[in-house]
Every structure is written in structure tokens, then in C-alpha cells.
C-alpha positions as CSV (number, residue, x, y, z in Angstrom):
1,X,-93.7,7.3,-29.7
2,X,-91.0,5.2,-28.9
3,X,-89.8,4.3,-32.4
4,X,-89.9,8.3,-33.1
5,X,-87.3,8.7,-30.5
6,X,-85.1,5.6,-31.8
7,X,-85.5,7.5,-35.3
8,X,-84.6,10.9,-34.1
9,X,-81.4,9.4,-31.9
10,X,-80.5,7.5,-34.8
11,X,-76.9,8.1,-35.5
12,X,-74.5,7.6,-39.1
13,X,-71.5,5.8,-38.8
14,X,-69.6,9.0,-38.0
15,X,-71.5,10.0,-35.0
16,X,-73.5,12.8,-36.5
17,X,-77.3,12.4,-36.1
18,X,-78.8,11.5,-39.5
19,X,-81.0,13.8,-41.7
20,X,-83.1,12.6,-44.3
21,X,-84.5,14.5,-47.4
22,X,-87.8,14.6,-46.3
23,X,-86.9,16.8,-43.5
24,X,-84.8,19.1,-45.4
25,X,-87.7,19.4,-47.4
26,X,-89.8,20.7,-44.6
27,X,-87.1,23.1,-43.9
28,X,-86.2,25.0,-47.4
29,X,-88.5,27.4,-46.4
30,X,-87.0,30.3,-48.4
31,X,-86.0,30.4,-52.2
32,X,-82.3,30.2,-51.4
33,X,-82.6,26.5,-48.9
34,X,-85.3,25.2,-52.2
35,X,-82.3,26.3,-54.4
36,X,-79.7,24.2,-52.7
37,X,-82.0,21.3,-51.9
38,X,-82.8,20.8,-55.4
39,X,-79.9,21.9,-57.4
40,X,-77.5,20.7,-55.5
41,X,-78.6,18.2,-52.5
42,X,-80.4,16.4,-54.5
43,X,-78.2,16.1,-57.5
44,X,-75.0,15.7,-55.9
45,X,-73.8,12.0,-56.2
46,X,-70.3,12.5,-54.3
47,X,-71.0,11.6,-50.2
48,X,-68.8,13.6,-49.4
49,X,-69.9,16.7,-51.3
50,X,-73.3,16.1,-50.7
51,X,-72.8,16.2,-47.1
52,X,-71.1,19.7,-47.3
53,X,-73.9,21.1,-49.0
54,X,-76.3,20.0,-46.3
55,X,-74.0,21.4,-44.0
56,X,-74.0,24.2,-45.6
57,X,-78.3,24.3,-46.2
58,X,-78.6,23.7,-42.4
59,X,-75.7,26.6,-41.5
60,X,-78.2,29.1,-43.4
61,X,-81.3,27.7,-41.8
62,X,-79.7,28.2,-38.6
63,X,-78.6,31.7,-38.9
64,X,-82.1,32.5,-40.4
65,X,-84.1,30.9,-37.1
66,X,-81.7,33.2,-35.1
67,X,-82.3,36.2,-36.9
68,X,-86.4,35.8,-36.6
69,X,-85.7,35.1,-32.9
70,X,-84.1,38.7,-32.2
């Protein structure tokens, strides 16, 4: 349990708490999220980039848990 919450509080060099693939994959629940997972996520090679896109992948999966939740 304990080394769950050192993963989960785990934090980049930026501050931002980290996100692996693995739990993206959990989330691309829908056709669009699978889309940018694997054409884009998972194909980008910039850091930079890459980290817009999952930006962007958890902006949508945000506003779709918000929807479901009215």
C-alpha cells in the first residue's frame, strides 16, 4: 500500500505528477482517446509534443467524466 502511494505522489522533474502509458491505456475508453493514444502518444518521439498530446487526451477525458456526471 505504501509503495502505491510513493507511485501515485511520484512527481517529473517539472512538478507535474507522472502518467504512464499503462494508465492512459485504462482510460481511452472511447474511439477518439484509442485514436490519440495510439496514433499519436505512442508514436510521437518529440517530449515535448508528446506531452501536449497527453494533455490534450486527458483534457477530453475530463470533459467526458463531467458530462456523464450531469
Amino acid at each position: 500500500m505504501e509503495d502505491t502511494m510513493k507511485q501515485k505522489s511520484k512527481q517529473d522533474k517539472d512538478g507535474q505528477t507522472a502518467i504512464n502509458i499503462t494508465q492512459l491505456r485504462q482510460m481511452a475508453t472511447t474511439k477518439k482517446l484509442r485514436d490519440i493514444l495510439q496514433n499519436h502518444i505512442d508514436k510521437e518521439t518529440i517530449p515535448t509534443v508528446r506531452t501536449a498530446w497527453i494533455e490534450y487526451f486527458l483534457e477530453i477525458k475530463n470533459k467526458k467524466i463531467l458530462l456523464n456526471k450531469r
